[in-house]
N, C-alpha and C positions, 0 to 999 in steps of 0.2 A: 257605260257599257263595259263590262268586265269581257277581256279576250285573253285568248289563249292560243299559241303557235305549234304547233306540232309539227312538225319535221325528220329529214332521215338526211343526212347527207357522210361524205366519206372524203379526206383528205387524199395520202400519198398522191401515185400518180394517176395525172387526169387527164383526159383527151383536150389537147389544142394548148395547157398551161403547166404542163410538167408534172413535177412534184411542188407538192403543198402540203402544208403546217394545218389548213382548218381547209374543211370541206368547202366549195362556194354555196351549197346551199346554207348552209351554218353563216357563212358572212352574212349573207341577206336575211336570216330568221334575227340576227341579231343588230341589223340594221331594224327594223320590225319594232322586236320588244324594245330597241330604244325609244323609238318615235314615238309607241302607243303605251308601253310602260307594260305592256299583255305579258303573263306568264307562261313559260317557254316550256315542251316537253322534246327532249333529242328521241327519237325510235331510232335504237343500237340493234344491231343483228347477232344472235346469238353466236352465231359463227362468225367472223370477222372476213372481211374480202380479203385477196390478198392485196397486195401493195401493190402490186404490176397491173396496170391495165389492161393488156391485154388478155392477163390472166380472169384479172377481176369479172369484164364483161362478158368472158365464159363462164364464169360461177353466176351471174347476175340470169342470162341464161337457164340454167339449169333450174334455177327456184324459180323463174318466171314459169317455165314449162312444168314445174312438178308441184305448182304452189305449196311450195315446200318453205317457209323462212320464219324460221320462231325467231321470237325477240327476246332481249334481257329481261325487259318491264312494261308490261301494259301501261297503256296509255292512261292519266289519273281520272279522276269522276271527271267528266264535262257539264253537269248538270250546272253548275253555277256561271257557264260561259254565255253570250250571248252570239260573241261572233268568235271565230276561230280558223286563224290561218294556218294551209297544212300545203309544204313547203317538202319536196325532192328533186333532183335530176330526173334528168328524162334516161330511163335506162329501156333500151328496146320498144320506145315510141309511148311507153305507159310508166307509172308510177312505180320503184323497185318493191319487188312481193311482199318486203319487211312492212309498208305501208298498207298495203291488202290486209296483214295480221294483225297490225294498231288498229286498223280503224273499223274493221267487223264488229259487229253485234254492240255498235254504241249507238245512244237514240241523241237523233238530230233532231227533231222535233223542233218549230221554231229559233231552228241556229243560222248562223249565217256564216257560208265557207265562203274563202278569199284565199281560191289557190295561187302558187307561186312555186317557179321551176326556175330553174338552170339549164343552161344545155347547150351547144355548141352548133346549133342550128336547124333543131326540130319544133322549137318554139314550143308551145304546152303542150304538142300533139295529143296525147288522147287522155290527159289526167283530169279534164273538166268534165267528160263523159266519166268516166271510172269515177271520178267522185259526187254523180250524180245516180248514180246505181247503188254505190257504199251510201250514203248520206242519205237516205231517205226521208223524207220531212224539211231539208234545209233547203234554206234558200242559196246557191250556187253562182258567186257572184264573178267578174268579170276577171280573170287573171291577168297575172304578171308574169312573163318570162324574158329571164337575165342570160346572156351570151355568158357561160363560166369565165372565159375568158377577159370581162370586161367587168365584175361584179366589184371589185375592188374600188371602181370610178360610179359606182351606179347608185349610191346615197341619195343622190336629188330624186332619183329615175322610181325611187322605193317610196319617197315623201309624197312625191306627183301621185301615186299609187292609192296611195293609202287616203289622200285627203281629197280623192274623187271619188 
């Protein structure tokens, strides 16, 4: 089974672990493509958040409410994937809008999605639904959600995951 990860995540500062070097959802996509060897795509926001969280999750905000958030680069063909993990924070209880713009007008058909979040204690709230509405045709399998603040320790927690 050829897989593919797709993901959005954002370093600097982050609710509950400060400032960071690598996004926690980026530790976990690449916790992922180690275990299964799946080829990885980052979804980068054409605009960049700012570095200050509190800032950030009012820009986060605003594109949530104006579905407003182009990206650098679409996401590549999927047609050759069979299953594919798609992997952000929980920003405002749902997936940040930059993943709304990835993941539109691609055909699921026969794919199988393995979401996977971060978050500092809303658990996958509503990205299993949201990517049951985006994802048309796929099958919508059972997520994973990682406390950001504990993603660093969570390698078994991603293996347990993946090989149920």
């Amino acid at each position: 089974m050829k897989s593919l990860i797709i993901y959005f995540s954002r370093a600097d500062e982050n609710y509950a672990v400060g400032y960071i070097n690598k996004g926690n959802t980026e530790v976990i996509a690449e916790y992922i493509r180690e275990i299964t060897n799946a080829d990885i795509f980052k979804v980068e926001p054409l605009v960049s958040y700012s570095k200050e969280y509190n800032t950030c999750i009012k820009e986060a905000k605003i594109r949530t409410n104006t579905h407003n958030a182009p990206i650098k680069e679409n996401v590549p063909n999927i047609s050759e994937y069979e299953v594919i993990y798609i992997g952000a924070p929980v920003y405002w209880g749902g997936m940040p809008e930059e993943m709304f713009t990835a993941l539109k007008g691609l055909n699921y058909k026969g794919k199988i999605i393995r979401p996977f979040v971060t978050h500092e204690g809303s658990g996958l709230s509503s990205i299993p639904n949201q990517l049951e509405q985006l994802c048309v045709g796929a099958k919508i399998e059972k997520g994973l959600a990682i406390q950001g603040s504990k993603v660093n320790s969570s390698k078994d927690i991603v293996i347990e995951w993946i090989n149920n």
